[in-house]
N, C-alpha and C positions, 0 to 999 in steps of 0.2 A: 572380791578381795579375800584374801587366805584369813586373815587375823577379822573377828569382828567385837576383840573386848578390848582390843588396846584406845588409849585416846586418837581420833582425827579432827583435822579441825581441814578447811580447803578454802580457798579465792581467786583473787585474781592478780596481777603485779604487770602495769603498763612497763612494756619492751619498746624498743626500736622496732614502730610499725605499727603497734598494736597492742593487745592485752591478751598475758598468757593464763593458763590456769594452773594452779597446782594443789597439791596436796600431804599436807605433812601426817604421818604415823608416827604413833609411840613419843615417848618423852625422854628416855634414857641416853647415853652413850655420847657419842662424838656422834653427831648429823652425818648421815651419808643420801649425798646428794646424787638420785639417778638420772644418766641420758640415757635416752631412748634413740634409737635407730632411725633407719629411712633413708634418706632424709624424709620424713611424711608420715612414718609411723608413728601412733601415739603408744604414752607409756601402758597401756594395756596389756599389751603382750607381756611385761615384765612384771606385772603385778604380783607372782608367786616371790617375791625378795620382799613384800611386805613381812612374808615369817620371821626376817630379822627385827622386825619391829619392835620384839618380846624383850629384847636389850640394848636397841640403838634406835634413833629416830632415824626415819626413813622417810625421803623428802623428793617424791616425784613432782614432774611438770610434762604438761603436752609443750612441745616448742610451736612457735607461731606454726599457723597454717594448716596445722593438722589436730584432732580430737573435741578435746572441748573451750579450748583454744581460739580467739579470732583467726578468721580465713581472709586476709586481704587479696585483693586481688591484685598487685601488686609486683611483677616477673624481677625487680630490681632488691627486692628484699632478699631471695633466699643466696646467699654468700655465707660462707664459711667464718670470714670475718663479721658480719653480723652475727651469727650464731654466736660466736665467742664471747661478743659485746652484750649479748641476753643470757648468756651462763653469767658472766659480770651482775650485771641488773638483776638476776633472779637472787643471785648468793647475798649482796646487800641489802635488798629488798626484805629477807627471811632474815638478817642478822647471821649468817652462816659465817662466825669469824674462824672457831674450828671445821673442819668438815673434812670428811672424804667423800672422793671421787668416784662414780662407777659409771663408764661405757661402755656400752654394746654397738656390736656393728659401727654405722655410722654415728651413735653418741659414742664411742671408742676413739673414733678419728676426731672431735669434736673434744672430747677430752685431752687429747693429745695436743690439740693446738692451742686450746686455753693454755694448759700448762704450760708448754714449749713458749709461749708467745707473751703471756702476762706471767709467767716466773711465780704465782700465787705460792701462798702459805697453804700448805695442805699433808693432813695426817698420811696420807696414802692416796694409792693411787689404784683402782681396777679395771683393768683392760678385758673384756670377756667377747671373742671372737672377733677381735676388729686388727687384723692386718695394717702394718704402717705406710701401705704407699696403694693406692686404686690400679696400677697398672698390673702390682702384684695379686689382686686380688681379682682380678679377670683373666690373669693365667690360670689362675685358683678353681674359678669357679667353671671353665672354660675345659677343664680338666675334668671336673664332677661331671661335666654336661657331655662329654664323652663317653660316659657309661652308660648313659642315658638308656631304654630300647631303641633300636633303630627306626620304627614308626614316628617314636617322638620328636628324635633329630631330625627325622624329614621334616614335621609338622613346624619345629621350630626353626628349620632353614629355609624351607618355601614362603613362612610369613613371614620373615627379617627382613626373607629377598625384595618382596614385595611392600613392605611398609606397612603391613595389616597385623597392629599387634593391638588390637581392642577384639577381635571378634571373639568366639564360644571355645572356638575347635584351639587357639593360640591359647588362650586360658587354661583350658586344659592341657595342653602340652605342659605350661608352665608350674602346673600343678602337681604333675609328675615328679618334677626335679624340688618343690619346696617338702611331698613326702619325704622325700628320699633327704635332702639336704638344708631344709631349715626346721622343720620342728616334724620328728618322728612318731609323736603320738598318734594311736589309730582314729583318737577323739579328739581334734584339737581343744582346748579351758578357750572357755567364752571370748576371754578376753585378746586371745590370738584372732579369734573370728574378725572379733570389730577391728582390731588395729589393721588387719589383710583387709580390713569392708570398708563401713561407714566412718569408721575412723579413719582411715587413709587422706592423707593431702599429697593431691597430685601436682599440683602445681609444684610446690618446692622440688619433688621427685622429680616432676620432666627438668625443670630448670636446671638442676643439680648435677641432676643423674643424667637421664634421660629413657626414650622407651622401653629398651630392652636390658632387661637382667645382667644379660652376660657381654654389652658391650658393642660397637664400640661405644664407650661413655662418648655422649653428647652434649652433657653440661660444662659448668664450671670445674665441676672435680674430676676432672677426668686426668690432669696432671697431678692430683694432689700427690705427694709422696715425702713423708720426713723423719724417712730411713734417713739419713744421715745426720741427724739431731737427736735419736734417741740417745745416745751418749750427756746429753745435758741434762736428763731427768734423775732427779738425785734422792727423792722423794720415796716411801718403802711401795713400790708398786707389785701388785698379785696380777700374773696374766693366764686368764680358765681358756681355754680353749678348746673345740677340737681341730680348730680351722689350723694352718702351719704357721707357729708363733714360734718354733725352737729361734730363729732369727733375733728376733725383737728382743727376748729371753737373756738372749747372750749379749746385746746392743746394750740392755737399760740391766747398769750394774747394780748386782744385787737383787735383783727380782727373781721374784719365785712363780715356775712354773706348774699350773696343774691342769691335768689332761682327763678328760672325760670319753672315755672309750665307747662308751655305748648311746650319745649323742649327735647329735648335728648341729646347727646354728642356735638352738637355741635348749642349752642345757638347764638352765634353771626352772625349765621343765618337766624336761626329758628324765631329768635325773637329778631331781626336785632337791630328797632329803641329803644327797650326796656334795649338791654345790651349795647347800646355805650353810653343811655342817664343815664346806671349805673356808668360805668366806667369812662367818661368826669367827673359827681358829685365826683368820687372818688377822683382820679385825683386833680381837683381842690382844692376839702378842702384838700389835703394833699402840695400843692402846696401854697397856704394860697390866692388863689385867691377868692372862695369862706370862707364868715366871717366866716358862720354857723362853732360850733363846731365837730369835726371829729366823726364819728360815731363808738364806741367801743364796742364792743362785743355785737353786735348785727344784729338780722335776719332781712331781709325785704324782700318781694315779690312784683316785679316790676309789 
């Protein structure tokens, strides 16, 4: 964890299914409450957004199934609308009556449906590389996997062809495209290891997702899409991107876009002191601690 003098305090909070884990940073601010990705990845990967800690509470949780989290074994739990119903459960569980919102990736689309779907009270809203519909996001990523080297696209066409997407030689294919396209560091922070490793929950992933990266989705979300709802969200939402969010941008009025050029999936790494001194700014004017007026539908590049 980045911060090691602020207060923490951590437990557990029974969900539909099971028992999650979390953990609150810091005591200050309006609570901002973090999802994490995956569906399966724990919030590890995201740990560096503890540095907000220093003026806001910061309130991670692994979701069932993956971290430190109960693992049920259970194919009927992992839905989109249960996830929604354990954002619910976790937020009154913690007494979160103010709070904002932050998703990534898959906690992005998970944030989206909370809100879209229970209309909650909430200070804001942050979208960080999480596209509003799965089909657009397989164009997306389908598109990066194009650039690939041609070795790789062989390696990752002849395993898809064939169904063999657990072996050494498929891993590394795969590994190629998460350099290049989820997190850039030469080293990846620990906590990116464990959430790609032993923090992984597969289960919810195949169920959801399913094997392959780039498609075709074989789960439940494989239609999700609510591009045509972002118009309902009225709430001051920040969308960091580098994934193509102009879309969404222009859909959810009033939001402000900011673009991380020298990233991938996962900026609040990559380009650490540049997205926490984005989102403290956000944060603040939306909290009225800074005067400056809120920035409305508008791009900036940190």
């Amino acid at each position: 964890m980045a911060l090691t003098s602020v207060k923490s305090r951590e437990g557990t909070i029974p969900v539909p299914g099971g028992k999650v884990w979390y953990q609150v940073l810091g005591e200050g601010g309006v609570p901002l409450l973090v999802l994490h990705g995956g569906p399966g990845f724990p919030h590890d990967y995201l740990e560096t957004l503890g540095d907000l800690a220093d003026h806001h509470t910061v309130v991670f949780y692994d979701q069932l199934g993956c971290g430190r989290s109960d693992r049920p074994d259970d194919r009927s739990l992992w839905t989109i609308d249960r996830a929604v119903e354990e954002v619910a459960t976790v937020r009154a569980a913690l007494g979160l009556e103010r709070m904002h919102l932050f998703g990534n990736s898959w906690g992005g689309w998970l944030a989206l449906q909370y809100t879209l779907d229970r209309k909650p009270q909430l200070e804001s809203l942050i979208l960080s590389s999480s596209p509003p519909s799965v089909p657009r996001w397989i164009v997306d990523a389908n598109e990066l996997r194009s650039q690939l080297p041609d070795e790789v696209r062989r390696v990752l066409d002849d395993h898809e062809r064939r169904g063999f997407f657990d072996c050494p030689e498929y891993t590394a294919a795969i590994m190629v495209f998460y350099k290049r396209h989820l997190c850039r560091l030469e080293q990846w922070p620990q906590g990116v290891e464990y959430a790609v490793g032993p923090g992984f929950g597969q289960q919810p992933y195949l169920t959801m997702w399913g094997p392959s990266e780039f498609g075709p989705v074989l789960g439940n979300l494989k239609n999700w899409d609510v591009t045509g709802r972002l118009h309902e969200i009225s709430v001051p939402t920040l969308i960091a991107r580098p994934a193509a969010l102009r879309a969404m941008h222009q859909a959810i009025k009033g939001s402000q876009l900011v673009i991380f050029e020298k990233s991938s999936h996962m900026a609040f790494v990559e380009e650490r002191e540049a997205y926490m001194t984005a989102i403290n700014r956000f944060l603040k004017r939306v909290e009225g601690v800074d005067e400056s007026p809120l920035p409305t539908g508008r791009e900036t590049t940190p």
